[in-house]
C-alpha positions in Angstrom: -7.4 -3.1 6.7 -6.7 -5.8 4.6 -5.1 -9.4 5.9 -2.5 -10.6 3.9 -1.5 -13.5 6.1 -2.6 -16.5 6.5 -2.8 -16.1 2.8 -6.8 -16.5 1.5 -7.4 -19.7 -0.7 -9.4 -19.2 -3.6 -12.0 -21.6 -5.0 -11.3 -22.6 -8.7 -13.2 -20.5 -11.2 -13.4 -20.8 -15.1 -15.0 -17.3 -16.1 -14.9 -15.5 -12.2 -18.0 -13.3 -12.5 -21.4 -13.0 -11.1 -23.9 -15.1 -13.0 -26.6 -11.8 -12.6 -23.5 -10.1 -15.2 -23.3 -12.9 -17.2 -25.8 -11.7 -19.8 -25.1 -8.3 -19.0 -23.7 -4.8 -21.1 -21.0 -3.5 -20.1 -21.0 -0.2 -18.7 -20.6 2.3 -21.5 -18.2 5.3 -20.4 -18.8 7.6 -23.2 -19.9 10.1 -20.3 -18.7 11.0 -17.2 -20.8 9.2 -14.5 -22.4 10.8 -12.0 -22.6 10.0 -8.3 -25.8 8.3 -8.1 -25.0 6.2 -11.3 -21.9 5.0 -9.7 -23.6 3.9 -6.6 -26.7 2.4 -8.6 -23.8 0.6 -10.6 -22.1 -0.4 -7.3 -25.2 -2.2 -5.8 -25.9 -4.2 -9.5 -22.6 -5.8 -9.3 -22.3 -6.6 -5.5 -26.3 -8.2 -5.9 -24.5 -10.5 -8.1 -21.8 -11.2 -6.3 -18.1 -11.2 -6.4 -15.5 -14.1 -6.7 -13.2 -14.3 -3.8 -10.0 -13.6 -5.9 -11.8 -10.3 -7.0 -12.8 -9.6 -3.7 -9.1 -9.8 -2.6 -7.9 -7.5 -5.8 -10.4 -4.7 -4.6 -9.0 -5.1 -1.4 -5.2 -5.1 -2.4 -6.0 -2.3 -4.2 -8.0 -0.2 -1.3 -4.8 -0.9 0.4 -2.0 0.2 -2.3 -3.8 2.0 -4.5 -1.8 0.8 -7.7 -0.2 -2.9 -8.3 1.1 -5.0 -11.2 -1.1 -7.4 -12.6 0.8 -10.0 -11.3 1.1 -8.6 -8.3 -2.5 -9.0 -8.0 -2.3 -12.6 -9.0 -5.4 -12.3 -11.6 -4.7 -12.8 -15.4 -4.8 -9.5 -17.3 -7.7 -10.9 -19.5 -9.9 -11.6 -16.1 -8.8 -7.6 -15.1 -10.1 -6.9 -18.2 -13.4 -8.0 -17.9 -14.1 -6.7 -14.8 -12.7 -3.1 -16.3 -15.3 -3.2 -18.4 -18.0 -3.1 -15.7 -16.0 -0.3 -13.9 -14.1 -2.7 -11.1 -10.2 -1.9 -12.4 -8.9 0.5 -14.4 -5.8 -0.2 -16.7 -3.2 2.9 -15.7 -2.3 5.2 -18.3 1.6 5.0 -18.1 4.3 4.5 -20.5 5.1 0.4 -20.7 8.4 1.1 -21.4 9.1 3.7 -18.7 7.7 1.7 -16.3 9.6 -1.7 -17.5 12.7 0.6 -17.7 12.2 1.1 -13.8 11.8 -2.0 -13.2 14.9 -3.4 -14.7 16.8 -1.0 -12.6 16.2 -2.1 -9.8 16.2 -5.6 -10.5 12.7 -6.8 -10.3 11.8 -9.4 -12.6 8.0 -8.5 -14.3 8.0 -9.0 -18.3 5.3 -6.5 -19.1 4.0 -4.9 -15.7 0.1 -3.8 -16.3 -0.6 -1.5 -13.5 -4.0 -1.5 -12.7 -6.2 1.1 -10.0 -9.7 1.1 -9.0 -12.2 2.0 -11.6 -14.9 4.3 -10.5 -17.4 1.7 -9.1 -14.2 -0.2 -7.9 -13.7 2.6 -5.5 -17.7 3.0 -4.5 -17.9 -0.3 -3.1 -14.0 0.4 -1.4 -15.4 2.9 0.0 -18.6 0.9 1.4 -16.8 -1.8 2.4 -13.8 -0.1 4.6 -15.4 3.5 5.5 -12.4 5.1 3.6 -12.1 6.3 0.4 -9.5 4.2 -1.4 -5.9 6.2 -2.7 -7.2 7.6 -6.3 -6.0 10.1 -8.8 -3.4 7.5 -10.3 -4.5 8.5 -13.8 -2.9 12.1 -13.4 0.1 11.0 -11.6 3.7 11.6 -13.1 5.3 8.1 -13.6 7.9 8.7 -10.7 4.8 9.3 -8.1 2.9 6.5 -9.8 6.3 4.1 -9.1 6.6 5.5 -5.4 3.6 4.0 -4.3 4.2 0.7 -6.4 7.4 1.2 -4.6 5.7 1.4 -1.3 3.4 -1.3 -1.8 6.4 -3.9 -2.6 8.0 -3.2 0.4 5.0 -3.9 2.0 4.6 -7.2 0.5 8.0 -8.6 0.8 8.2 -7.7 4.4 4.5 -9.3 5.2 5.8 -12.0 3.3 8.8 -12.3 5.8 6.6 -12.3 8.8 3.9 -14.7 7.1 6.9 -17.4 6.6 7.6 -17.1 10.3 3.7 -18.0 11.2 2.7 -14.2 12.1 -0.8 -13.4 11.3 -0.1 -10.0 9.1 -2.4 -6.8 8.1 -1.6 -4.4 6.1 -3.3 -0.7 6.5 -2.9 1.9 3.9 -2.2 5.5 4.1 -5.2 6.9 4.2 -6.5 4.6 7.1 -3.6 5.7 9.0 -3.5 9.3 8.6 -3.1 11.0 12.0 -4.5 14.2 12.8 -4.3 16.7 16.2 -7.3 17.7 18.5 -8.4 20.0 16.3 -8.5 17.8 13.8 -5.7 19.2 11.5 -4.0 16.1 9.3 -0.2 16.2 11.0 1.1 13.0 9.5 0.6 10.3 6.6 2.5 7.8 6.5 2.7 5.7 3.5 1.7 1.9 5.3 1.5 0.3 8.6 1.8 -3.5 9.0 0.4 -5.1 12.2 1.4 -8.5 12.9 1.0 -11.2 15.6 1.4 -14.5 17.4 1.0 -16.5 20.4 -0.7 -13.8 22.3 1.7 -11.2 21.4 1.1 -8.4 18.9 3.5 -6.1 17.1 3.4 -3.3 14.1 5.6 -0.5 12.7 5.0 1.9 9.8 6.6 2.2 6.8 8.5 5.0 5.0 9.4 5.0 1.5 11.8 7.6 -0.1 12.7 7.6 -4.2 13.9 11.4 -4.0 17.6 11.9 -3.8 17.8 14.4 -1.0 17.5 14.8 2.4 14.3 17.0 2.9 11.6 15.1 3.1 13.7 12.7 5.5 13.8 15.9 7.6 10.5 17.1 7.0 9.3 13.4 7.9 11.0 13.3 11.6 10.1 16.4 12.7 6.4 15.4 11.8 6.4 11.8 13.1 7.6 13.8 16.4 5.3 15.9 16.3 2.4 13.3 15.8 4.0 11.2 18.5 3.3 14.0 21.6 -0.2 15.6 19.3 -1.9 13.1 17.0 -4.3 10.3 17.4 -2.1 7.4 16.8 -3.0 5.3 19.8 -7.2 5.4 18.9 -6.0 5.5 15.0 -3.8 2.9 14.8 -5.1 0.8 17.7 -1.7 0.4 19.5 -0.3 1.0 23.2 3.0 2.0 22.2 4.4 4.2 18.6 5.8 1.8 16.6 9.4 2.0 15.1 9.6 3.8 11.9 11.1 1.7 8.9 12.5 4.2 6.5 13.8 2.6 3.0 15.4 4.4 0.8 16.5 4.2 -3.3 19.1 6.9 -2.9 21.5 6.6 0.8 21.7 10.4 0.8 18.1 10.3 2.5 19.5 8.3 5.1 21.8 11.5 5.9 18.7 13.6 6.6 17.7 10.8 9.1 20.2 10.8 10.4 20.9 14.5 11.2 17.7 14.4 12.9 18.6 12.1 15.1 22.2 12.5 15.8 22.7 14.0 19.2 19.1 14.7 19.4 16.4 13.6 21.9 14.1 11.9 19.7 10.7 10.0 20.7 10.3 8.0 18.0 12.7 5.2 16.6 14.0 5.2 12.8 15.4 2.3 11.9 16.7 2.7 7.9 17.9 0.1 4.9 18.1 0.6 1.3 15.6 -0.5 -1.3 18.3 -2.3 -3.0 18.8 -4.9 -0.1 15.0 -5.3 0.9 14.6 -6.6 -3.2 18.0 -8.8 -2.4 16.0 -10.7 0.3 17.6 -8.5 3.6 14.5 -8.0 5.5 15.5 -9.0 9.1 18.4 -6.7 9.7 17.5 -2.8 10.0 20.1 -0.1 11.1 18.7 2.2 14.1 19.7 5.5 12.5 20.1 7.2 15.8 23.0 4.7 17.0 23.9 3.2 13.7 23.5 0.0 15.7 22.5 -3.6 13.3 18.9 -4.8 15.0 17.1 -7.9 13.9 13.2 -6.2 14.1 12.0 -9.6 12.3 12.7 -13.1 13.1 
């Protein structure tokens, strides 16, 4: 679980590292590491300590699994120092795919550097929230690289929203909030779940993202979040009292159709509450459709 607000104030910093690395190689990855070298690696660089804004990147990171340099609020040449001691890891994508993505949908990055955990970044992840991290980035298809970017803007912009309006805001990432049965077989994953509170009172809901232009995994998706909601774990998981409405956004409306046949006329535990991805960017976080009704609800104030 990572907090993004109150947002974390970082102490100025001309180089940001450890002074134990100053004099230090870097490591050499002419090999393939092996387990214990990674964890030997992990305990050198957290005896000589870690600036908070690097703290915060691993964090972010643990969280999302992949984010823009500038999402990360570091300078590319700081993300490149730490890369050298295994702590990020530049993503092997195509710039101009990538930037091509970006333009259509209107986001404003000049040259997005998408960096993931390097190999000890994800030892001490691991150490430091009992979960291993989302990995494999480096294998991904652009498209399933740009879902989870995807994902992980929504996030942000709406714990953005609620930080504005004094919330204290946490962000949990997929594989935190995987829920499983009594058995123990995995039923659901959803991609994020944001908590958030004030004055006493706390809230949440989890967080759907959908670049595919069909309506099967919109179907698929209800009939497991219903599914989880009378056999999985999500009141111990997800420490809550109540499931918490299901924001679905969307690139393509047709998805919003497969919502919505599974909820038309149907009795339905869980609520689905559905906007594009086009109107979150534009700034339309408070509004969300319930899909079941097609009634306008403002979930965030």
């Amino acid at each position: 679980m990572l907090t993004l607000y109150p947002k974390p104030e970082f102490a100025a910093s001309k180089h940001g590292r450890p002074a134990s690395h100053a004099k230090r190689s870097p490591l050499k990855y002419d090999s393939v590491l092996t387990t214990s070298q990674i964890k030997a690696e992990a305990r050198r660089l957290l005896a000589g300590g870690l600036p908070s804004r690097i703290w915060y990147a691993v964090d972010l990171l643990s969280a999302g699994g992949v984010l823009s340099a500038t999402r990360l609020g570091i300078q590319e040449r700081m993300l490149r120092h730490w890369s050298r001691f295994g702590l990020f890891e530049r993503l092997q994508v195509s710039p101009q795919e990538v930037k091509d993505y970006y333009e259509k949908l209107g986001l404003q990055d000049g040259d997005p550097a998408l960096y993931v955990l390097g190999p000890i970044g994800v030892e001490i992840s691991t150490q430091r929230h009992e979960v291993l991290p989302p990995s494999g980035y480096q294998g991904y298809s652009t498209m399933r690289v740009m879902h989870d970017l995807m994902t992980n803007e929504v996030v942000l912009r709406l714990a953005a929203r609620l930080g504005a309006s004094g919330y204290t805001v946490d962000w949990l990432g997929k594989y935190e909030i995987t829920l499983a049965d009594k058995a123990g077989n995995t039923i659901l994953e959803p991609d994020a779940l944001i908590r958030y509170r004030k004055d006493g009172w706390e809230y949440s809901f989890v967080i759907e993202y959908h670049n595919e232009d069909k309506q099967t995994r919109a179907i698929e998706k209800v009939k497991r979040y219903e599914a989880a909601y009378e056999s999985g774990n999500w009141e111990e998981r997800w420490e809550v009292e109540t499931f918490p409405p299901v924001l679905a956004v969307f690139w393509h409306a047709i998805v919003g159709m497969g919502y919505t046949h599974m909820t038309k006329d149907r009795r339905v535990k869980c609520s689905y509450y559905g906007k594009t991805l086009k109107a979150l960017l534009e700034g339309k976080t408070e509004e969300w459709l319930l899909i079941a009704t097609k009634e306008r609800t403002k979930l965030i104030e």
